[in-house]
N, CA and C atoms of all chains as a GROMACS GRO file, in nm:
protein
  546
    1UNK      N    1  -1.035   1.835   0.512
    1UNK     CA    2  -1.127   1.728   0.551
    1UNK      C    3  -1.196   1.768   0.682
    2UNK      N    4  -1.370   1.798   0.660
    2UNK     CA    5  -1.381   1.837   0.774
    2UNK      C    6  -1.470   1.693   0.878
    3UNK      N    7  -1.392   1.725   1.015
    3UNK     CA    8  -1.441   1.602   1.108
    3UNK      C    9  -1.333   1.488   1.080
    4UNK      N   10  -1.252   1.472   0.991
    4UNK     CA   11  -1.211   1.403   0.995
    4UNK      C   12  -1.241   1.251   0.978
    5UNK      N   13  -1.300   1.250   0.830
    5UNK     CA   14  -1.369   1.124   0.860
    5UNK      C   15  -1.257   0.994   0.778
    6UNK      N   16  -1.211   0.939   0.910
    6UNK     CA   17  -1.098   0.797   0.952
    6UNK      C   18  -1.133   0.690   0.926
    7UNK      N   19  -1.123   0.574   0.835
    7UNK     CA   20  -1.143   0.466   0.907
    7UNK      C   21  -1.004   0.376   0.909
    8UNK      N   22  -1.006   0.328   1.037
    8UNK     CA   23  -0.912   0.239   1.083
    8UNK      C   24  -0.855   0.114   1.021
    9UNK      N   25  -0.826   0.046   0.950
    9UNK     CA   26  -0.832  -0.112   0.884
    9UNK      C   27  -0.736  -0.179   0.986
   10UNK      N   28  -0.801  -0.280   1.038
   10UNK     CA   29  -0.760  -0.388   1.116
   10UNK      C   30  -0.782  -0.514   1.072
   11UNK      N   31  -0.822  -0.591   1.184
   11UNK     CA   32  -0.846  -0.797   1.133
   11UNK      C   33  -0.985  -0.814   1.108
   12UNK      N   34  -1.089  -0.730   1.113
   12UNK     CA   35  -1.193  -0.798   1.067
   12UNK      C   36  -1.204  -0.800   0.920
   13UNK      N   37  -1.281  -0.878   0.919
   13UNK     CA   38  -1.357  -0.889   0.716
   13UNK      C   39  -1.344  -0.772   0.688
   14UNK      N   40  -1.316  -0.759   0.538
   14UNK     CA   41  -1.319  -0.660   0.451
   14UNK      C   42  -1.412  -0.583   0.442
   15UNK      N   43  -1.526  -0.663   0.425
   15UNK     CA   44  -1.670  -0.597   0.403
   15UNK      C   45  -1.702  -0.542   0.490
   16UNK      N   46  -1.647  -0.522   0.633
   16UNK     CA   47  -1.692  -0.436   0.718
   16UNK      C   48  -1.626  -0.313   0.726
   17UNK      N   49  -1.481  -0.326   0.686
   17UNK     CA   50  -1.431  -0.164   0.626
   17UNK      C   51  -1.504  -0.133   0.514
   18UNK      N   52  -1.547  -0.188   0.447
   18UNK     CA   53  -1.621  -0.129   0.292
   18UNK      C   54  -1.753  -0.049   0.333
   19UNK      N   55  -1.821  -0.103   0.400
   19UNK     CA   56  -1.965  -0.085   0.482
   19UNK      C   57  -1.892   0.044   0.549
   20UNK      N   58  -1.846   0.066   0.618
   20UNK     CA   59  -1.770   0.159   0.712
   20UNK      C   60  -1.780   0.304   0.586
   21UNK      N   61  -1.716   0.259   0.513
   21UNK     CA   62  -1.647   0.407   0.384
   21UNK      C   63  -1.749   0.394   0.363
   22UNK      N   64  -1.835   0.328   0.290
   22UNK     CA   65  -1.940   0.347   0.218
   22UNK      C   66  -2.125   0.465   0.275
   23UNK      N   67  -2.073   0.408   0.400
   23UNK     CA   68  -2.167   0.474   0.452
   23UNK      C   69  -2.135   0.596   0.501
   24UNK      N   70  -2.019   0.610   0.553
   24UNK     CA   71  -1.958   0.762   0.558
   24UNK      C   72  -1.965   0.837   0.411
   25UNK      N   73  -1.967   0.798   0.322
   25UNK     CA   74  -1.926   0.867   0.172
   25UNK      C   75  -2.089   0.879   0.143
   26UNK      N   76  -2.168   0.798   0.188
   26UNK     CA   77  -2.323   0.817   0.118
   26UNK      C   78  -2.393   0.911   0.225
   27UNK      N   79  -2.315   0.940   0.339
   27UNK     CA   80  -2.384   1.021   0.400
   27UNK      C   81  -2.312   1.170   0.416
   28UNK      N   82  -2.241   1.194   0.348
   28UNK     CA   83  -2.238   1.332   0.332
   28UNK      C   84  -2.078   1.344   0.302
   29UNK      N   85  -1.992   1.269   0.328
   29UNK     CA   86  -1.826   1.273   0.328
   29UNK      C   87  -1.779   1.281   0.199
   30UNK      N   88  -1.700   1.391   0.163
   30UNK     CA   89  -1.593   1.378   0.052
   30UNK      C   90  -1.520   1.312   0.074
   31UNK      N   91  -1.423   1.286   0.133
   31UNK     CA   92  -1.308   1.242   0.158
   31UNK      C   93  -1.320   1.193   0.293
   32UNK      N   94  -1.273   1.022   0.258
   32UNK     CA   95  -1.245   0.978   0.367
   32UNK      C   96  -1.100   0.864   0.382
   33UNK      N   97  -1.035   0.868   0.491
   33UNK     CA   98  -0.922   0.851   0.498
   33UNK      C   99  -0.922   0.715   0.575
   34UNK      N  100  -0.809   0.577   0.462
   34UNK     CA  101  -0.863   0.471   0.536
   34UNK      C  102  -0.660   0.478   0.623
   35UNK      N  103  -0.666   0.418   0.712
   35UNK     CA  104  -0.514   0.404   0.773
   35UNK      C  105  -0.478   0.279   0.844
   36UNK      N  106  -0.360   0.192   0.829
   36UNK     CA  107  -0.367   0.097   0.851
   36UNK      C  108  -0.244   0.086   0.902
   37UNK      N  109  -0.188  -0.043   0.957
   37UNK     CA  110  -0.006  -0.069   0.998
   37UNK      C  111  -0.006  -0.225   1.003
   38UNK      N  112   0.140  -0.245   0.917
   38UNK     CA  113   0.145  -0.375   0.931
   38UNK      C  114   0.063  -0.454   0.813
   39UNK      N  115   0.005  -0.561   0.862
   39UNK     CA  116  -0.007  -0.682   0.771
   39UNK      C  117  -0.149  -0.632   0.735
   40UNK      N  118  -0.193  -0.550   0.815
   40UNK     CA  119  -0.345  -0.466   0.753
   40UNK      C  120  -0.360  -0.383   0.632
   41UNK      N  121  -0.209  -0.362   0.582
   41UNK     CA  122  -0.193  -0.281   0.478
   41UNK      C  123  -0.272  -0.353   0.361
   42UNK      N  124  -0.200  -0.485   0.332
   42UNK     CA  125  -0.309  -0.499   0.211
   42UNK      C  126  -0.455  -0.514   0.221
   43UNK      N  127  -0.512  -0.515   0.359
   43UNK     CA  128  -0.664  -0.541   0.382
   43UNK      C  129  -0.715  -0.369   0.355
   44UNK      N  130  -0.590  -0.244   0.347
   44UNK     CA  131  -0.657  -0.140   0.297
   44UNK      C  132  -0.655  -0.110   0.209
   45UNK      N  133  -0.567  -0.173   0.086
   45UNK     CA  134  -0.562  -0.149  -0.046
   45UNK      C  135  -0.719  -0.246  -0.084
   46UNK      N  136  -0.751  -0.354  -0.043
   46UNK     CA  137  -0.889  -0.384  -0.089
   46UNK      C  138  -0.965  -0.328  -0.015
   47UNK      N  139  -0.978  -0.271   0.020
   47UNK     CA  140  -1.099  -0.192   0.076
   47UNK      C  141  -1.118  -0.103   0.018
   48UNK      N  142  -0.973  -0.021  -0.041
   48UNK     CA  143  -0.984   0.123  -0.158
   48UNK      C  144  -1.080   0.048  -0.286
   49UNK      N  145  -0.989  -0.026  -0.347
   49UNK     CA  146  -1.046  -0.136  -0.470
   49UNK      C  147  -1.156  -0.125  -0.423
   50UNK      N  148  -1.226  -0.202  -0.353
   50UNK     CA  149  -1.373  -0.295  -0.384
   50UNK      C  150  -1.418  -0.121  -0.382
   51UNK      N  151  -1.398  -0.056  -0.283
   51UNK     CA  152  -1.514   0.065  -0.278
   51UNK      C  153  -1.534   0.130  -0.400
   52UNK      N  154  -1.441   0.175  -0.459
   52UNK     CA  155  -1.448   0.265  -0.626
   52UNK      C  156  -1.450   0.211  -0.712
   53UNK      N  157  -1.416   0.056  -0.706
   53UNK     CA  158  -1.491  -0.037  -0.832
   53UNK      C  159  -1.622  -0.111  -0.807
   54UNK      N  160  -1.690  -0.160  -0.666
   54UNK     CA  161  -1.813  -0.181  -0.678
   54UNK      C  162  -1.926  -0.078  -0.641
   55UNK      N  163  -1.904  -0.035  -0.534
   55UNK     CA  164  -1.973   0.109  -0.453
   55UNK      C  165  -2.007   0.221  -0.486
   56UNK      N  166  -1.919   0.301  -0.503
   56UNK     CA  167  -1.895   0.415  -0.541
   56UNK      C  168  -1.820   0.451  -0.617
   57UNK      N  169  -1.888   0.432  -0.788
   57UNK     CA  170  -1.800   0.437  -0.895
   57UNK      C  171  -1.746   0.596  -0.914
   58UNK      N  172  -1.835   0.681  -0.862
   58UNK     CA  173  -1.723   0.823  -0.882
   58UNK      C  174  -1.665   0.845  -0.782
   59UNK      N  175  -1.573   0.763  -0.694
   59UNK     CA  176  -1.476   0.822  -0.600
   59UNK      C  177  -1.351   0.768  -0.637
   60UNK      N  178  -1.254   0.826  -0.607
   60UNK     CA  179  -1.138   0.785  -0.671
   60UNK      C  180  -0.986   0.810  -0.545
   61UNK      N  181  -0.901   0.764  -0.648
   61UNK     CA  182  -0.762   0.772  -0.472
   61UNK      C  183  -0.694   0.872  -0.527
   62UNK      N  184  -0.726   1.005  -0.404
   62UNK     CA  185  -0.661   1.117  -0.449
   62UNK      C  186  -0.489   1.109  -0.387
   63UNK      N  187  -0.456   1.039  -0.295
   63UNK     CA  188  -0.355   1.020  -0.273
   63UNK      C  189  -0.337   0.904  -0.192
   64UNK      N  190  -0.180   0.868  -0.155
   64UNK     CA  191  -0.160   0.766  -0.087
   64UNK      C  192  -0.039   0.763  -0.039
   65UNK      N  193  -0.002   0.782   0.126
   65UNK     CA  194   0.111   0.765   0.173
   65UNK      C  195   0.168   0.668   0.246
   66UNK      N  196   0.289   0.638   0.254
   66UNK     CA  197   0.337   0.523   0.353
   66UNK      C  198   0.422   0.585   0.487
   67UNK      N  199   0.468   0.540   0.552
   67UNK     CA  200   0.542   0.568   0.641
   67UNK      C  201   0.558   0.477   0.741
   68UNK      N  202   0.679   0.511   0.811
   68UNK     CA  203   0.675   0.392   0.933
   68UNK      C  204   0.684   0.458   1.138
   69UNK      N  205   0.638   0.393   1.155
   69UNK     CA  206   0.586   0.375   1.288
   69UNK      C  207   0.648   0.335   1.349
   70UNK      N  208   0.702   0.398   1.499
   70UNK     CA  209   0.732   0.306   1.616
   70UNK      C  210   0.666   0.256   1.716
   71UNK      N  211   0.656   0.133   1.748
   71UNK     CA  212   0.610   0.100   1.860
   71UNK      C  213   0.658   0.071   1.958
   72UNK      N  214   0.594   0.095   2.101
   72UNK     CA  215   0.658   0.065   2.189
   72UNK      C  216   0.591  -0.126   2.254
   73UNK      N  217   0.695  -0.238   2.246
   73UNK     CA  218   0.581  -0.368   2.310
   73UNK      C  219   0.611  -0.316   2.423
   74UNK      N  220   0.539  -0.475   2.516
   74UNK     CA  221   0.495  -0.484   2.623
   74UNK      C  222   0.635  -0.469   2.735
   75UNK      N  223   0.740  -0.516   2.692
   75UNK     CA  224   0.835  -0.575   2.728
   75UNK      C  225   0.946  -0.401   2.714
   76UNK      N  226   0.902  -0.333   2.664
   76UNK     CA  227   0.940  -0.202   2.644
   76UNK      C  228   1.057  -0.163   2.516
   77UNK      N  229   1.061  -0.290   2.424
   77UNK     CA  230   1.153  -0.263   2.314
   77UNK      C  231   1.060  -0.170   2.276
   78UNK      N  232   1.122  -0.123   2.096
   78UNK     CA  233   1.086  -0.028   2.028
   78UNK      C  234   1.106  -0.165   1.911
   79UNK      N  235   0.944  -0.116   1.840
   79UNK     CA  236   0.966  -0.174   1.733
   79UNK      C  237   0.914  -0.108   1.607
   80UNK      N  238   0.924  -0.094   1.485
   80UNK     CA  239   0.907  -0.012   1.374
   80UNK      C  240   0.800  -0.101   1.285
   81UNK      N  241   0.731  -0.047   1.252
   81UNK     CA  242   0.613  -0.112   1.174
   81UNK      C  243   0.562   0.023   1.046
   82UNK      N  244   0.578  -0.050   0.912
   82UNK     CA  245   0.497   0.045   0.812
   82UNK      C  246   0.363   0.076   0.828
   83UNK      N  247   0.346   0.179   0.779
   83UNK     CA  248   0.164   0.243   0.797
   83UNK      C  249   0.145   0.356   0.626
   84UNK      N  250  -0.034   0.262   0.651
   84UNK     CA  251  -0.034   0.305   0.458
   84UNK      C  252  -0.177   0.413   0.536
   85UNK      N  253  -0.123   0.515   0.459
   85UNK     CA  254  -0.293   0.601   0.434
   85UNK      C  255  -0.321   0.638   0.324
   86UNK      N  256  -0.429   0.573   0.265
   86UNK     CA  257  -0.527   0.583   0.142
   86UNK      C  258  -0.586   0.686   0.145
   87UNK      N  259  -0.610   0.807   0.064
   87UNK     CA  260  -0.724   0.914   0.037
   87UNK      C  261  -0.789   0.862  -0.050
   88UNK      N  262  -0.973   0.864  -0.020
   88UNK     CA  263  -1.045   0.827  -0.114
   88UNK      C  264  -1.142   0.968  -0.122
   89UNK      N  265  -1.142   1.030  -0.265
   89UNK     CA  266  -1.207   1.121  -0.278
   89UNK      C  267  -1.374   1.131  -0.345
   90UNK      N  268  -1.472   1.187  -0.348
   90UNK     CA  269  -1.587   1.165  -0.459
   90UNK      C  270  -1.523   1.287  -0.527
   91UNK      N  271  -1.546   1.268  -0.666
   91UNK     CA  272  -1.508   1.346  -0.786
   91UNK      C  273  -1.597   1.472  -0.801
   92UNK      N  274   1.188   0.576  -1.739
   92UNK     CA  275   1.248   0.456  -1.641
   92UNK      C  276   1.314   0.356  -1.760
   93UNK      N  277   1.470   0.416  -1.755
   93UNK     CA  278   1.494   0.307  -1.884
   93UNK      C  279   1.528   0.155  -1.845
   94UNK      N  280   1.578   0.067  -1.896
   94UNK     CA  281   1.529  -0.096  -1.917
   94UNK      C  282   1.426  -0.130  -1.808
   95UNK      N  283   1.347  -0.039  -1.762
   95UNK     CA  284   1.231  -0.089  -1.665
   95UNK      C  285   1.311  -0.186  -1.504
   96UNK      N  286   1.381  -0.079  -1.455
   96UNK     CA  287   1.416  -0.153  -1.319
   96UNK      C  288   1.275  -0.181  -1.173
   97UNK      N  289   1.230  -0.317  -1.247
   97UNK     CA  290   1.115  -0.335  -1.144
   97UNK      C  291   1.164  -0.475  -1.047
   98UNK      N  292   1.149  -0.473  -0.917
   98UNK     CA  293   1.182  -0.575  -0.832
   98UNK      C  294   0.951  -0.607  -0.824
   99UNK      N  295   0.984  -0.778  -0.811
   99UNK     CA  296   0.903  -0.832  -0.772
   99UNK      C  297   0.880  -0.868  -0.600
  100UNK      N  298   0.780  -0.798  -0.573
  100UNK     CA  299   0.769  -0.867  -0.388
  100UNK      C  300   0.683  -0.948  -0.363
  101UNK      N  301   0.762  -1.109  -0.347
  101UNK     CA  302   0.663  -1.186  -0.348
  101UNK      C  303   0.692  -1.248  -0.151
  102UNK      N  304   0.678  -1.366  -0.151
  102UNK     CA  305   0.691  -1.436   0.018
  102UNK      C  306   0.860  -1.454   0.063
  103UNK      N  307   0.934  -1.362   0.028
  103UNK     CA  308   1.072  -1.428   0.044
  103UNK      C  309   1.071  -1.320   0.176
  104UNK      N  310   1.168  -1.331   0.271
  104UNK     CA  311   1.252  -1.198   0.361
  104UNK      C  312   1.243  -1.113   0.312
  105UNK      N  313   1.194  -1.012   0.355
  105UNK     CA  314   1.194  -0.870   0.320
  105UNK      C  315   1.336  -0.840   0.276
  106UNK      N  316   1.445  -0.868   0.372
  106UNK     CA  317   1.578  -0.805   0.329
  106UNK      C  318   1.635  -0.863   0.250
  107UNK      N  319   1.580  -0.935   0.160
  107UNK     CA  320   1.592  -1.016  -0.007
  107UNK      C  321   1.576  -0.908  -0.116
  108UNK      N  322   1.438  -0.828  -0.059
  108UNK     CA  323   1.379  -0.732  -0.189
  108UNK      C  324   1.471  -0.615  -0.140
  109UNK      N  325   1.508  -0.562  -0.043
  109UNK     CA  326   1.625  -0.476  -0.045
  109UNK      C  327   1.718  -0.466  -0.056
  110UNK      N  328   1.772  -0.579  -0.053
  110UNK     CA  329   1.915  -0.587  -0.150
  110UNK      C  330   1.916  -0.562  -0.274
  111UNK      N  331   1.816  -0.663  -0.331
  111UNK     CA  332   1.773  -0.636  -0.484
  111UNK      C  333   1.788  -0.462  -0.506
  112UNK      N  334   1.665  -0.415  -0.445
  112UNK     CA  335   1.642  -0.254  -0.487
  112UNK      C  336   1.762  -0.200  -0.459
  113UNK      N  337   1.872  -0.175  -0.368
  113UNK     CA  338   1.980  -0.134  -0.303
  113UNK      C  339   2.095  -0.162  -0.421
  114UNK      N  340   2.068  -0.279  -0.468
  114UNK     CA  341   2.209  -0.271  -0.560
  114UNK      C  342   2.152  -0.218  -0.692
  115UNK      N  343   2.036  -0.212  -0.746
  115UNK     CA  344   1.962  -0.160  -0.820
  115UNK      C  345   2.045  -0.032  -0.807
  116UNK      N  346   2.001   0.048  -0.723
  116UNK     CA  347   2.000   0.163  -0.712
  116UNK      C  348   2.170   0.231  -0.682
  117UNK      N  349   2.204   0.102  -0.651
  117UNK     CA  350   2.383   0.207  -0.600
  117UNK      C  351   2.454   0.108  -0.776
  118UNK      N  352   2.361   0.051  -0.856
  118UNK     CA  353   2.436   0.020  -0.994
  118UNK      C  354   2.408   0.133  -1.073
  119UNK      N  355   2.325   0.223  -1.029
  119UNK     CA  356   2.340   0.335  -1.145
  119UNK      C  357   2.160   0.356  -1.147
  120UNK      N  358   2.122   0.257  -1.106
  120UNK     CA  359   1.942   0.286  -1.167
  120UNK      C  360   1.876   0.398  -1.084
  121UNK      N  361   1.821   0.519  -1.112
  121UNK     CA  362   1.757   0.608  -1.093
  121UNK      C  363   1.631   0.604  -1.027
  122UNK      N  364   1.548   0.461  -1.076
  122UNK     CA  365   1.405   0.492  -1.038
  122UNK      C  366   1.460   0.348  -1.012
  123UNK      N  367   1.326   0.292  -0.909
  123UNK     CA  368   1.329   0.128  -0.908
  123UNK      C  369   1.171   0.109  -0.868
  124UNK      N  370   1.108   0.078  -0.961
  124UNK     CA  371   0.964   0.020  -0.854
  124UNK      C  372   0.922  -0.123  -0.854
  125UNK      N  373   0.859  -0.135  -0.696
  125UNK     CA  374   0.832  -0.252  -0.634
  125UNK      C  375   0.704  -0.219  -0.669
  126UNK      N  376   0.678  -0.400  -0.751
  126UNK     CA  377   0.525  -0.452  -0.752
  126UNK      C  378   0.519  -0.573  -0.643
  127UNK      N  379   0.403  -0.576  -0.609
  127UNK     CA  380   0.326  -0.675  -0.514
  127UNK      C  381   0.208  -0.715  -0.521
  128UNK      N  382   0.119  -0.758  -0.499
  128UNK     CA  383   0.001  -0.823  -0.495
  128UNK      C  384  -0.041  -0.879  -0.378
  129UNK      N  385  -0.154  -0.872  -0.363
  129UNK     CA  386  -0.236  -0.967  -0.233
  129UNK      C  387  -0.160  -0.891  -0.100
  130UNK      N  388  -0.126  -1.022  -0.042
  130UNK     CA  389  -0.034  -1.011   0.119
  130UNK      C  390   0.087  -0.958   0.081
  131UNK      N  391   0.137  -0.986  -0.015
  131UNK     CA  392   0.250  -0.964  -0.001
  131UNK      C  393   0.290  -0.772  -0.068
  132UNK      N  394   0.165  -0.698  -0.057
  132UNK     CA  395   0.168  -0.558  -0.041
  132UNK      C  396   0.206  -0.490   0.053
  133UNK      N  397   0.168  -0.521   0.172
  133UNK     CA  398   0.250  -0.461   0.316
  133UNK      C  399   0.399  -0.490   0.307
  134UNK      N  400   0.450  -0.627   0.286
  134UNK     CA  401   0.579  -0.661   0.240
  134UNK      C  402   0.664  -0.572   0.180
  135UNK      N  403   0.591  -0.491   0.040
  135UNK     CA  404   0.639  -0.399  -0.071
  135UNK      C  405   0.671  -0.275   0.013
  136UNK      N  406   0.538  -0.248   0.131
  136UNK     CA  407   0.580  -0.120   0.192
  136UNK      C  408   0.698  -0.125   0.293
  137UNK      N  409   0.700  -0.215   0.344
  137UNK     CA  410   0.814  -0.248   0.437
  137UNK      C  411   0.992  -0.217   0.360
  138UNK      N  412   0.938  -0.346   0.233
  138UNK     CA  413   1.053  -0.287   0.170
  138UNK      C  414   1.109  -0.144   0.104
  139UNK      N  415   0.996  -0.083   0.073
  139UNK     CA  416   1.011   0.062   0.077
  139UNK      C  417   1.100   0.189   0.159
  140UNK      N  418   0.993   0.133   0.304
  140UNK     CA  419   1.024   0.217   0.408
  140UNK      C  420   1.164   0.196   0.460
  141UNK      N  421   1.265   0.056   0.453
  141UNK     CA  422   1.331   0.025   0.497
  141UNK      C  423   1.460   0.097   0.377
  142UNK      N  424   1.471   0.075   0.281
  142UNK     CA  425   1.561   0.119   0.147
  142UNK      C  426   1.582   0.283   0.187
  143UNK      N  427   1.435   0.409   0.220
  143UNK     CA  428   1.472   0.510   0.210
  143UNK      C  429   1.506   0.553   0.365
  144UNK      N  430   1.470   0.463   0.499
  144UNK     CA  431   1.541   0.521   0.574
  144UNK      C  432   1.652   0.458   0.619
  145UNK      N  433   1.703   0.321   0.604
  145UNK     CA  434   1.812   0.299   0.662
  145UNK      C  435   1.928   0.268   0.547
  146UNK      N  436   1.932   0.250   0.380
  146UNK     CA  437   1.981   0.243   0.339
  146UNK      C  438   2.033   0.330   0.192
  147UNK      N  439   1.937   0.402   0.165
  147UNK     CA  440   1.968   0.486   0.066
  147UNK      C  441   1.874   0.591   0.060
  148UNK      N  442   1.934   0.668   0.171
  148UNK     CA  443   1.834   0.839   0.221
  148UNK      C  444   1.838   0.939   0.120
  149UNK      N  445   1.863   0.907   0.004
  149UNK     CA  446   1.876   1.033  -0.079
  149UNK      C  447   1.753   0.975  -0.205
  150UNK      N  448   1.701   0.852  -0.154
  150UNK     CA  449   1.598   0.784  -0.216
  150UNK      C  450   1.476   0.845  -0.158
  151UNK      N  451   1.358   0.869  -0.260
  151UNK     CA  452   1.251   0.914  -0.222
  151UNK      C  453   1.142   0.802  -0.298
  152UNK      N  454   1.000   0.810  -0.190
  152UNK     CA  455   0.871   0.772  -0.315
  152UNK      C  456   0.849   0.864  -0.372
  153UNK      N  457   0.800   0.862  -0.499
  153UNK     CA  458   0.773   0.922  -0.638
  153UNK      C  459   0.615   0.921  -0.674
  154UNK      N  460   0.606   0.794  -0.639
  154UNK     CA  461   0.421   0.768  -0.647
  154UNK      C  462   0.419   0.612  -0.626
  155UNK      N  463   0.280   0.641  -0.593
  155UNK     CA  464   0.216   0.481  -0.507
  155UNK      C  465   0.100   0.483  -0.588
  156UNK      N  466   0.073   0.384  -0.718
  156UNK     CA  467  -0.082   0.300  -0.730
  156UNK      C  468  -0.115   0.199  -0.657
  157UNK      N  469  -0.242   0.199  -0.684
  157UNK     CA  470  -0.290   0.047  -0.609
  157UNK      C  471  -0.389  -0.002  -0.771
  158UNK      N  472  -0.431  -0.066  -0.771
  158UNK     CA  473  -0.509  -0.156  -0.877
  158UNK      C  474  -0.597  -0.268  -0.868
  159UNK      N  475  -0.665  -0.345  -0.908
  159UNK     CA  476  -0.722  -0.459  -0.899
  159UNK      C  477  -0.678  -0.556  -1.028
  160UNK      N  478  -0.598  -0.665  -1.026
  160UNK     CA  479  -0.617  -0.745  -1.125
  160UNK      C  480  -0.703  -0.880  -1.108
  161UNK      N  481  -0.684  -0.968  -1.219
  161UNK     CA  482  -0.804  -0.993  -1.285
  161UNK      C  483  -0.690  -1.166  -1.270
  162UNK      N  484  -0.727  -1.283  -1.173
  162UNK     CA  485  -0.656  -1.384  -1.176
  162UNK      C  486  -0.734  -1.515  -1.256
  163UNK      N  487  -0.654  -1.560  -1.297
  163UNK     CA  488  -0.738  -1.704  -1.308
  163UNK      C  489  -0.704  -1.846  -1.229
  164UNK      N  490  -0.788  -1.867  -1.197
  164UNK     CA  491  -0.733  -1.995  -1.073
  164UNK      C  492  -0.681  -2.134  -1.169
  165UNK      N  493  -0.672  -2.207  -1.142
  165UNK     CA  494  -0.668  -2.370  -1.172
  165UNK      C  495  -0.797  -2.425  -1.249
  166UNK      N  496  -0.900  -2.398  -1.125
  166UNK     CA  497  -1.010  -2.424  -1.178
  166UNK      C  498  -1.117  -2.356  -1.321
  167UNK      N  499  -1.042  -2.237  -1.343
  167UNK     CA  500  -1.071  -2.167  -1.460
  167UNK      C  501  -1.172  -2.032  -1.386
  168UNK      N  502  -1.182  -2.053  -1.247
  168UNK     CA  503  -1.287  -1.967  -1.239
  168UNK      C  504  -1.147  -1.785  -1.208
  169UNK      N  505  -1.228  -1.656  -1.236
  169UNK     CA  506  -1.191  -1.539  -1.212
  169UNK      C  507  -1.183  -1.466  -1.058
  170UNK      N  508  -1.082  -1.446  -0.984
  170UNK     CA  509  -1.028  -1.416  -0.873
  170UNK      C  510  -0.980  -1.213  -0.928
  171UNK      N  511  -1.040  -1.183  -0.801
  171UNK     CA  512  -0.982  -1.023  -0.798
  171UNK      C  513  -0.858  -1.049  -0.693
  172UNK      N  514  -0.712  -0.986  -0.736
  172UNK     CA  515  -0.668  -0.912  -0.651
  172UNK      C  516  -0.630  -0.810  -0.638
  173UNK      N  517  -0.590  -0.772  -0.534
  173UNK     CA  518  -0.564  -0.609  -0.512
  173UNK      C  519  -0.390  -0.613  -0.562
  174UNK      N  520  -0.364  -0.483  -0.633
  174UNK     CA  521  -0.187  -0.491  -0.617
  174UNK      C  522  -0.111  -0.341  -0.590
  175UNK      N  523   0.020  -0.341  -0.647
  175UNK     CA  524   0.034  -0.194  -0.567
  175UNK      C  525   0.160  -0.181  -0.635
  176UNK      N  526   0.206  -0.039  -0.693
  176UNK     CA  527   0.328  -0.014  -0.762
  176UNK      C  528   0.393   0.081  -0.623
  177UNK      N  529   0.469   0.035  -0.618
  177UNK     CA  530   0.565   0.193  -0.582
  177UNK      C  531   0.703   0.226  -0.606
  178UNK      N  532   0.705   0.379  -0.678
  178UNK     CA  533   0.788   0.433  -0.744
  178UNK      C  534   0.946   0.483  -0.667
  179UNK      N  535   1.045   0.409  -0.666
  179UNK     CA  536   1.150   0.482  -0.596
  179UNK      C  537   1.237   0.568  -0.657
  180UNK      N  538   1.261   0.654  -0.661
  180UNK     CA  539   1.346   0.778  -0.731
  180UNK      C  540   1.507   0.818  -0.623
  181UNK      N  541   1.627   0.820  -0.693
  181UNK     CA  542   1.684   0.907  -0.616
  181UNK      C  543   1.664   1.057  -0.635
  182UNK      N  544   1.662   1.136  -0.550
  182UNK     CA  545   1.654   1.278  -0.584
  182UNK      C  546   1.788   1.359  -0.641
   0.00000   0.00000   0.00000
């Protein structure tokens, strides 16, 4: 993947991660990688969905990993949080 | 995957669906996969991540889909959601 093209999924609307891939993928990107943690996870599984079923019908999920994360809070515990990364490829 | 050992992840405690998968898996079952839907997909990963590192390390993921199904509300009208398999294997 060259450049590395990331997108982040956090709390905003969906449609603004979709807009995000979409325009990275129409402007020149094979592969772009969405990554998320926590309760954002399912806001990146629809973001995979809507993109390769409304958007960009030839891109597809070449892979998908989970894993978990530590964090450090404010207060200096350690806390562990899952993290999903979606590969979305054009065919 | 014989008699189909699938745990459902719906709004309960996470450490509900890992028990489930945990005794699943120390009764003899080989594979176990967690379905989820909507919100309660990050849930599925949690329960995931938690089964192969703190309770049964010789457990691996196998494979992760994601999907869109097709709901019907009350009102009769058609709802997309997003959902998500994932495959647990012991090695």
């Amino acid at each position: 993947m060259s450049e590395e093209n990331i997108v982040y999924i956090g709390n905003k609307p969906v449609m603004n991660y979709v807009l995000a891939v979409v325009t990275q993928m129409n402007g020149g990107a094979p592969e772009v990688v969405l990554k998320a943690r926590g309760r954002a996870i399912s806001r990146a599984v629809d973001v995979a969905e809507i993109v390769r079923n409304r958007f960009i019908t030839d891109a597809d999920i070449s892979g998908i990993e989970i894993s978990t994360e530590e964090i450090m809070s404010n207060e200096g515990s350690n806390t562990n949080v899952s993290a999903i990364e979606i590969q979305l490829s054009k065919l």
